[in-house]
C-alpha positions in Angstrom: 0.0 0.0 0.0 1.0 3.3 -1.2 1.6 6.3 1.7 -0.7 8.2 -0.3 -3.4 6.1 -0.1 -2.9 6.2 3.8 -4.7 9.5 3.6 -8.5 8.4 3.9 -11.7 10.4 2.7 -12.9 11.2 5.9 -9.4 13.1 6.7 -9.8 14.9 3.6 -13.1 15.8 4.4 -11.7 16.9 8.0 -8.5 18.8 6.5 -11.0 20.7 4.0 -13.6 21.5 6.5 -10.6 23.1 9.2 -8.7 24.8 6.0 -11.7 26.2 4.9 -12.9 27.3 8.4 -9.5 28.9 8.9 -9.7 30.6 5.9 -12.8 32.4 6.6 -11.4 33.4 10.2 -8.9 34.8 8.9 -10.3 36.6 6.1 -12.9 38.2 8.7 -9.5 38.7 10.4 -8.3 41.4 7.9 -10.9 44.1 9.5 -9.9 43.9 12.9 -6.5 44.2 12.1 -7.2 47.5 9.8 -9.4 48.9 12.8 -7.4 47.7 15.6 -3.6 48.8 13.7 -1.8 45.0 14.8 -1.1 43.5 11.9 -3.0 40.3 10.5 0.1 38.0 10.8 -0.2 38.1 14.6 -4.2 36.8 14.1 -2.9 34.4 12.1 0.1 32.8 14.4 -2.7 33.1 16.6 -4.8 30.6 14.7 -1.9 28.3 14.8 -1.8 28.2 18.1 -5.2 27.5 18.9 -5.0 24.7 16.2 -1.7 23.0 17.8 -1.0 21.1 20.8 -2.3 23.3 23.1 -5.5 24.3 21.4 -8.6 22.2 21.6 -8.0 20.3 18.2 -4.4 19.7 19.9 -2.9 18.6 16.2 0.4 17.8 16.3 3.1 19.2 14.4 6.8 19.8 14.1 8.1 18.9 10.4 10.7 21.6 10.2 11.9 20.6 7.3 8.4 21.1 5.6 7.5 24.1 7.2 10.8 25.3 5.8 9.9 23.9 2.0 6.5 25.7 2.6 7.6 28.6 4.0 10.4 28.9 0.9 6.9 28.4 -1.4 5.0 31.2 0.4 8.0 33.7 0.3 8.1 33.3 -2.9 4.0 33.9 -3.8 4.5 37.1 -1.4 7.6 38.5 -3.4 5.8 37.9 -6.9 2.6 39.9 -5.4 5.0 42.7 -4.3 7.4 43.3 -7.1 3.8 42.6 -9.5 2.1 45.2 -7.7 4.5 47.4 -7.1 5.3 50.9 -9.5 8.1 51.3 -10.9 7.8 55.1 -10.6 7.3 55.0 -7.1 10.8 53.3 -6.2 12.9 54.1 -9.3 14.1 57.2 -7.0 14.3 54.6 -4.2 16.7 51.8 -5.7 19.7 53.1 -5.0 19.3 53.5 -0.7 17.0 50.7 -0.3 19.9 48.6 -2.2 22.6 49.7 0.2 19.8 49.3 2.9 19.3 45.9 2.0 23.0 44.9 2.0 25.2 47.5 4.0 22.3 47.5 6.2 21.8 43.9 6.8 25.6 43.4 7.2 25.7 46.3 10.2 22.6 44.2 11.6 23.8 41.0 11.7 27.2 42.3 13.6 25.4 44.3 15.9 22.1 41.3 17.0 25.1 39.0 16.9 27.4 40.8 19.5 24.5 41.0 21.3 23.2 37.4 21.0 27.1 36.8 22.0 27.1 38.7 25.3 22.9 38.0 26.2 23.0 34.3 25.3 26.6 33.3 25.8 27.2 31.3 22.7 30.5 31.1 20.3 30.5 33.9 17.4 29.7 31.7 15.0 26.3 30.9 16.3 26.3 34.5 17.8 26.3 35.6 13.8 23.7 33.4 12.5 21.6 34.3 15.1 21.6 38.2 13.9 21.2 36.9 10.6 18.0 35.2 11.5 17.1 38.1 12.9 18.5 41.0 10.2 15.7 40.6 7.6 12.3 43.2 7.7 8.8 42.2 6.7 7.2 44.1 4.0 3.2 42.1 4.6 4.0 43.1 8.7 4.9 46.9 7.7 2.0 47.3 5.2 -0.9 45.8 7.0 -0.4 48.4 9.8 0.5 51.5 7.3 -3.3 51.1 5.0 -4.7 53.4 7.7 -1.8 56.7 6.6 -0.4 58.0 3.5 3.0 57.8 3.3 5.1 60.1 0.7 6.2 58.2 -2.0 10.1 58.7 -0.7 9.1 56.3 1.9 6.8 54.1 0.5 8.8 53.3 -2.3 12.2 52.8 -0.4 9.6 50.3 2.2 8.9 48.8 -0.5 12.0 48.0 -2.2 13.7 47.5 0.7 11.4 44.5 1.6 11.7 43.0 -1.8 15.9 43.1 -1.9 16.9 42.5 1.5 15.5 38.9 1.5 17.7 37.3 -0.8 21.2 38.3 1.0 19.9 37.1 4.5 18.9 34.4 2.9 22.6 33.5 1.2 23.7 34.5 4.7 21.9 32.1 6.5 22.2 29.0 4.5 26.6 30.0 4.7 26.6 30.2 8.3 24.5 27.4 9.0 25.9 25.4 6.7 29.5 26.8 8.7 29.1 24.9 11.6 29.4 21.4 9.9 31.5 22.2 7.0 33.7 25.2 7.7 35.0 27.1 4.4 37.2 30.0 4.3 35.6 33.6 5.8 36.5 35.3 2.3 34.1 32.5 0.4 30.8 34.3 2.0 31.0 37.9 0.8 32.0 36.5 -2.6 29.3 33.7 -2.8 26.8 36.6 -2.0 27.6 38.7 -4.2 27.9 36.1 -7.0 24.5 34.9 -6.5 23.2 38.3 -6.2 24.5 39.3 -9.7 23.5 35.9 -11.3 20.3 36.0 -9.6 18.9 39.4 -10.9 20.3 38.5 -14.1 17.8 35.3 -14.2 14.9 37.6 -13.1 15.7 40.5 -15.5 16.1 37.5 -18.5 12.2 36.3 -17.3 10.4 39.5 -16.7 11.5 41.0 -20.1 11.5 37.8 -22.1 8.5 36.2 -20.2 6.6 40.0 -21.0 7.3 39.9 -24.3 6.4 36.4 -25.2 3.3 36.2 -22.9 2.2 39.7 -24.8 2.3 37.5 -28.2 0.9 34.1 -27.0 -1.3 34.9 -23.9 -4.7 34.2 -23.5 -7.7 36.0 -24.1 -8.8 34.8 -20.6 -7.5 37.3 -17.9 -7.5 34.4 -15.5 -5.6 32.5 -18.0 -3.1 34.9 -18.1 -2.7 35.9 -14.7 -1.8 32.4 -14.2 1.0 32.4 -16.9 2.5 35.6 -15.4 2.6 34.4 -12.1 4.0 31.0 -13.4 6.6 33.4 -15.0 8.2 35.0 -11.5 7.9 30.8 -10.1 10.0 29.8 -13.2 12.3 32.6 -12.5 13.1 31.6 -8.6 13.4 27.8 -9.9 15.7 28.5 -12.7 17.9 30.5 -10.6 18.1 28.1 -7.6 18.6 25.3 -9.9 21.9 27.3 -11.2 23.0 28.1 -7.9 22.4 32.1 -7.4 19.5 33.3 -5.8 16.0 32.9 -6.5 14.3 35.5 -4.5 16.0 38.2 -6.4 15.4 36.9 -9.6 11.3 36.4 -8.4 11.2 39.8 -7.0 12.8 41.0 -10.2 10.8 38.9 -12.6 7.4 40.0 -11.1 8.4 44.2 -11.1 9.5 43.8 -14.4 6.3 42.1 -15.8 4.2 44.2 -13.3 5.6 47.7 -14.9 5.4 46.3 -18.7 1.7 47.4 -19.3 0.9 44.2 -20.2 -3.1 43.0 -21.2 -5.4 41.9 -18.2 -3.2 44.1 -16.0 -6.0 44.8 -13.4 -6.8 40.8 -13.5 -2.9 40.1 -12.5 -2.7 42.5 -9.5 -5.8 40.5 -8.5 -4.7 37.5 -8.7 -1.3 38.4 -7.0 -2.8 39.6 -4.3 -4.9 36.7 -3.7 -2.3 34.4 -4.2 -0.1 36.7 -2.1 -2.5 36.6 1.3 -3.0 33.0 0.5 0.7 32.2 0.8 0.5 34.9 3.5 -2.5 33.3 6.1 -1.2 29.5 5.3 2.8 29.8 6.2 1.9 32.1 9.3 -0.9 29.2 10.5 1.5 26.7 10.0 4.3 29.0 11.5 1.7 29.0 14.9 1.3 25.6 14.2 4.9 24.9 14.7 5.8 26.9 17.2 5.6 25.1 21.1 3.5 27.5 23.7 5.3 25.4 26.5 8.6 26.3 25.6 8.4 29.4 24.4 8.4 31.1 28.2 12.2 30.0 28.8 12.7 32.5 26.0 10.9 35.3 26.9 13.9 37.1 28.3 16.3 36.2 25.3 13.8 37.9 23.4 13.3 40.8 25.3 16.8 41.6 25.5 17.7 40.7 21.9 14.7 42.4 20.0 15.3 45.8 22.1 18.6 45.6 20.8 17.2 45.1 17.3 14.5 47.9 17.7 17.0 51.0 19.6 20.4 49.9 18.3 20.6 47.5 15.2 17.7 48.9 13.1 18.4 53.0 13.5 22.4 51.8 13.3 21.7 50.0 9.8 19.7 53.1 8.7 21.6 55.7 9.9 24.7 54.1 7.7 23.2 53.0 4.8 21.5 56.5 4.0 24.5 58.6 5.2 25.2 59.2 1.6 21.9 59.8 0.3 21.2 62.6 3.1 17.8 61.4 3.9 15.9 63.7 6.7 16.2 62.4 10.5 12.1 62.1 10.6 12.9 60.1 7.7 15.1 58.1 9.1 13.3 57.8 12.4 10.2 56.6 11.1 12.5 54.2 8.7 13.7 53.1 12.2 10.7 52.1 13.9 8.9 50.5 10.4 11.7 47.7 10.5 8.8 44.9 11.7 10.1 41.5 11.3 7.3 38.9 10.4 7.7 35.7 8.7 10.9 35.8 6.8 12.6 35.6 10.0 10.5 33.1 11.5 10.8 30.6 8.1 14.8 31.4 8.6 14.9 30.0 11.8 14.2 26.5 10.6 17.0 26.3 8.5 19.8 25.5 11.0 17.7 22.6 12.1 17.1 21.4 8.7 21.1 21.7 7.8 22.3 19.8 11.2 23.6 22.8 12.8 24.2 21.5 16.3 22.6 23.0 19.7 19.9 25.2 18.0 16.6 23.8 19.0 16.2 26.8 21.2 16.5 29.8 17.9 12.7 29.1 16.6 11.3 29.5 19.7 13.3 32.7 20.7 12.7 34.6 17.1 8.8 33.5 17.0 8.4 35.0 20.0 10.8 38.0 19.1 8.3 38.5 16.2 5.4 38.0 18.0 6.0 40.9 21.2 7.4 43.5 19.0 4.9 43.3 16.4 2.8 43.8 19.0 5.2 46.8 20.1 6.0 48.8 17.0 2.7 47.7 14.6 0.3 49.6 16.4 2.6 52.7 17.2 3.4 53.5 13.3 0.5 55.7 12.2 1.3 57.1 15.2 4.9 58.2 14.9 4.8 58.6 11.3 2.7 61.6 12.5 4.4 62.3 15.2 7.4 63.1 12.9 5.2 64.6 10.4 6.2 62.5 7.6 2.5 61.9 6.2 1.2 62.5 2.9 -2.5 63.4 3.0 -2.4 65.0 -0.8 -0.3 61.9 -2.5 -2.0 60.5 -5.5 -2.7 56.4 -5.6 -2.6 54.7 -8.6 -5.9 52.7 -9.0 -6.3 49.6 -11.1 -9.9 49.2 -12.6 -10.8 46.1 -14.8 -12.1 48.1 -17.9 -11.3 47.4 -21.2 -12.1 50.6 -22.7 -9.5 52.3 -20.2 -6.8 49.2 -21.6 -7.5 50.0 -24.7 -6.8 53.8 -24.6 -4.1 53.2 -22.3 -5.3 55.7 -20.0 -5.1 55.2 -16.6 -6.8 56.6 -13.3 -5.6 58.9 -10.2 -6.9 58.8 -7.0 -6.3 62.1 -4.7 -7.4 63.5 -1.6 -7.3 67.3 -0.8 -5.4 67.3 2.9 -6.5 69.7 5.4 -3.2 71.9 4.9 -3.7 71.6 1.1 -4.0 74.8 -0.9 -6.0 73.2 -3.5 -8.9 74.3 -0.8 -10.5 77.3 -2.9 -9.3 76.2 -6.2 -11.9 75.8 -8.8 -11.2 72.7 -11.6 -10.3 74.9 -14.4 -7.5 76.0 -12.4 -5.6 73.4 -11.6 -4.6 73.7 -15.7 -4.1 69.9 -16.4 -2.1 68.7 -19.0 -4.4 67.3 -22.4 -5.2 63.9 -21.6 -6.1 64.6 -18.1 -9.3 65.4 -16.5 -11.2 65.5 -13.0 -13.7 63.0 -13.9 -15.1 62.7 -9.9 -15.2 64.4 -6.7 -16.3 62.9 -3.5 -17.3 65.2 -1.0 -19.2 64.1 2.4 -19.4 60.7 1.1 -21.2 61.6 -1.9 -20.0 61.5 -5.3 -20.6 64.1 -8.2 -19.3 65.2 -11.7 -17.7 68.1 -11.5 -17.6 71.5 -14.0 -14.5 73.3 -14.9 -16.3 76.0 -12.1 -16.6 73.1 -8.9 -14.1 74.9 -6.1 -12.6 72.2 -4.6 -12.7 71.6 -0.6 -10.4 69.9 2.0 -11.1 66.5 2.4 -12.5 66.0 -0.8 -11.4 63.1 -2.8 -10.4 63.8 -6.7 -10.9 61.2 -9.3 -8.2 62.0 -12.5 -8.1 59.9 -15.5 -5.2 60.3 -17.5 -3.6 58.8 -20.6 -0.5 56.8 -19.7 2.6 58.9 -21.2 0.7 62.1 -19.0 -0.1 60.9 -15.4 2.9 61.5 -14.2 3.0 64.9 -15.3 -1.0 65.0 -14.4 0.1 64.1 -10.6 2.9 66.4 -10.5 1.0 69.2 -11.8 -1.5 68.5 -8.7 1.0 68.5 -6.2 2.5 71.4 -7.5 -1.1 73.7 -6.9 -1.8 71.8 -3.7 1.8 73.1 -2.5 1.8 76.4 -3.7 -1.6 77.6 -4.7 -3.8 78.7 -7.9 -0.7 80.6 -8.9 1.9 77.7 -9.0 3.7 77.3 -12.2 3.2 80.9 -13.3 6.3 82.6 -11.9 
């Protein structure tokens, strides 16, 4: 008998009816977080928990090795939704700092968690190291479920975002080398050069994809939007495989892949962000359950003061250090940097990481999961709910910035026009300004205001008011220069543009 056929109907039956029921919980999930400003993945490790030993259902688990396969899976459906839904004109300016943030950065990190992890949990350097590098990667799902509630400017938003879809892949390399350390020691120079090697090779492979998987999709695709959401999303899969398989790294050449094919103005273009971001909370709600699922409530209190210690380190010391650093040369504000600070959650990268030494063999790390899961867990619970906060605090919020809505229309694919969501802040100085004046380049046009709720067309003679919120279509080639010209009056009045 076959070990599949071990698996019986009614289990299946049992399996589908928890999955499903989990699903739902956590869907419903998704509006107390918004309200409450914790982010989902903490609802989510709480399902596991309720599901595992010490919930009611008590099911037992503790495959590492498969929560670490899994985990590599969801990371990368959560990388192709990011670099697929992210613009390329809101991180082009970006690239640059969030690249150094993502590798000087992560390199200051791991030296400073790991002198600490040295001192706080007396271990060698070597396991002192791989326990900052656990430790060094941020979470972009953890930032952005607690940042939907305030505009950001696009400065930070788009170095958030790229920052969460580079630094992955060299904490990975990082881990995997020093794990892989402790049973087969290799020269220190081999690291930096096997990091950078796989780096290179890996965008490489992603860059080859996007633009050669755009531009044959755009000639053999699918009339069927879900047809060929599937085949783009199959595209950023192919390029993590075909980069692992040639040894460099495959969550560059994903995150890559799926910004390239996301920024190409391919068909169906609403249908693919839709179908990334399902797939991407998908991946999301199943690795954090089985992250919960994994983790051991009875242990986890013999770590509580590890944790402490280690992620205050992280959150006063490491984090500010690595930004501090990296942006040095790109003369970034201090509230910028500040609020870049405090928005370096961790979440599930770190959590999948921490599997990996026990999956290699390293010796005498049973102890790391349980100390970063519940590193995670408290100071999510610390910084998540704080961020609107401080990002006001510091006054780094961007009532007036424009967001890029993606509507399935075909008429709107066909003119290649695009629409422009903006709200008029309370210190705006569009306040008073009628529609005619805000002079918009042909090809643009205030198609909507919603004022009090309520939605109407507006005349070239409509004075705007704060708070209202400005619906702009634009052809493509114009919407940049649509939003700036917005900005522009909304910074400096009626008259901007004439001087």
């Amino acid at each position: 008998m076959s070990a599949a056929s071990t698996f019986t109907l009614p289990q299946l039956n049992f399996a589908l009816l928890v999955g499903a029921v989990v699903l739902l919980v956590a869907v419903a999930a998704v509006r107390l977080s918004v309200s409450s400003g914790l982010p989902s993945l903490l609802i989510y490790l709480g399902i596991g928990l309720f599901l595992g030993e010490a919930g009611p259902l008590r099911i037992a688990f503790d495959d590492a090795q498969l929560t670490q396969v899994l985990g590599y899976s969801a990371l990368v459906l959560i990388l192709a939704e990011g670099g697929l839904t992210t613009s390329w004109e809101g991180i082009r300016s970006a690239i640059a700092p969030a690249a150094v943030l993502s590798t000087v950065g992560v390199v200051v990190s791991i030296f400073v968690a790991g002198l600490a992890a040295h001192v706080v949990l007396d271990v060698g350097w070597s396991t002192a190291l791989l326990v900052g590098a656990v430790l060094a990667s941020t979470d972009a799902a953890a930032v952005f479920s607690v940042l939907r509630r305030v505009r950001l400017p696009r400065r930070l938003t788009g170095l958030l975002e790229a920052e969460s879809g580079f630094n992955d892949a060299p904490v990975v390399i990082v881990v995997v080398a020093l794990a892989t350390q402790a049973s087969q020691p290799q020269p220190w120079w081999l690291l930096p050069v096997r990091a950078v090697l796989e780096l290179v090779g890996g965008s490489l492979v992603g860059l080859a994809v996007g633009f050669g998987g755009g531009w044959l999709v755009r000639r053999v695709g699918s009339p069927s939007s879900g047809l060929f959401s599937i085949a783009v999303m199959t595209l950023t899969v192919l390029a993590y495989a075909g980069a692992a398989m040639l040894h460099t790294s495959g969550f560059i050449a994903c995150y890559l892949a799926a910004l390239v094919l996301g920024n190409l103005r391919l068909p169906h273009r609403p249908a693919i962000r839709g179908f990334a971001q399902a797939m991407g909370w998908l991946a999301q709600i199943g690795l954090f359950v089985l992250l919960g699922l994994l983790a051991s409530p009875e242990a986890l209190p013999r770590q509580l003061g590890p944790a402490l210690v280690l992620g205050f380190v992280l959150l006063m010391v490491a984090r500010p250090l690595s930004v501090f650093v990296s942006l040095a040369p790109f003369r970034r504000s201090l509230p910028d940097q500040l609020f870049l600070s405090w928005a370096g959650l961790r979440g599930a990268v770190p959590v999948v990481l921490a599997t990996v030494p026990g999956t290699l063999g390293t010796p005498g790390m049973d102890w790391l999961f349980d100390l970063v899961f519940l590193l995670v867990v408290i100071f999510t619970l610390i910084q998540g709910p704080t961020l609107p906060w401080v990002a006001r605090w510091l006054g780094v919020t961007d009532a007036d910035r424009a967001v890029h809505l993606e509507v399935e229309s075909t008429p709107l694919e066909e003119l290649q026009a695009d629409l422009l969501q903006m709200q008029v802040g309370q210190s705006s100085k569009l306040h008073g300004v009628e529609v005619f004046e805000l002079r918009l380049p042909p090809g643009a046009a205030v198609t909507l205001v919603v004022r009090g709720g309520k939605g109407f067309v507006p005349t070239p003679n409509t004075v705007l008011r704060r708070h209202d919120q400005l619906l702009i279509v634009a052809t493509a080639d114009i919407k940049s220069a649509a939003e700036a010209r917005v900005r522009q009056v909304s910074e400096h009045g009626r008259l901007a543009g004439w001087a």
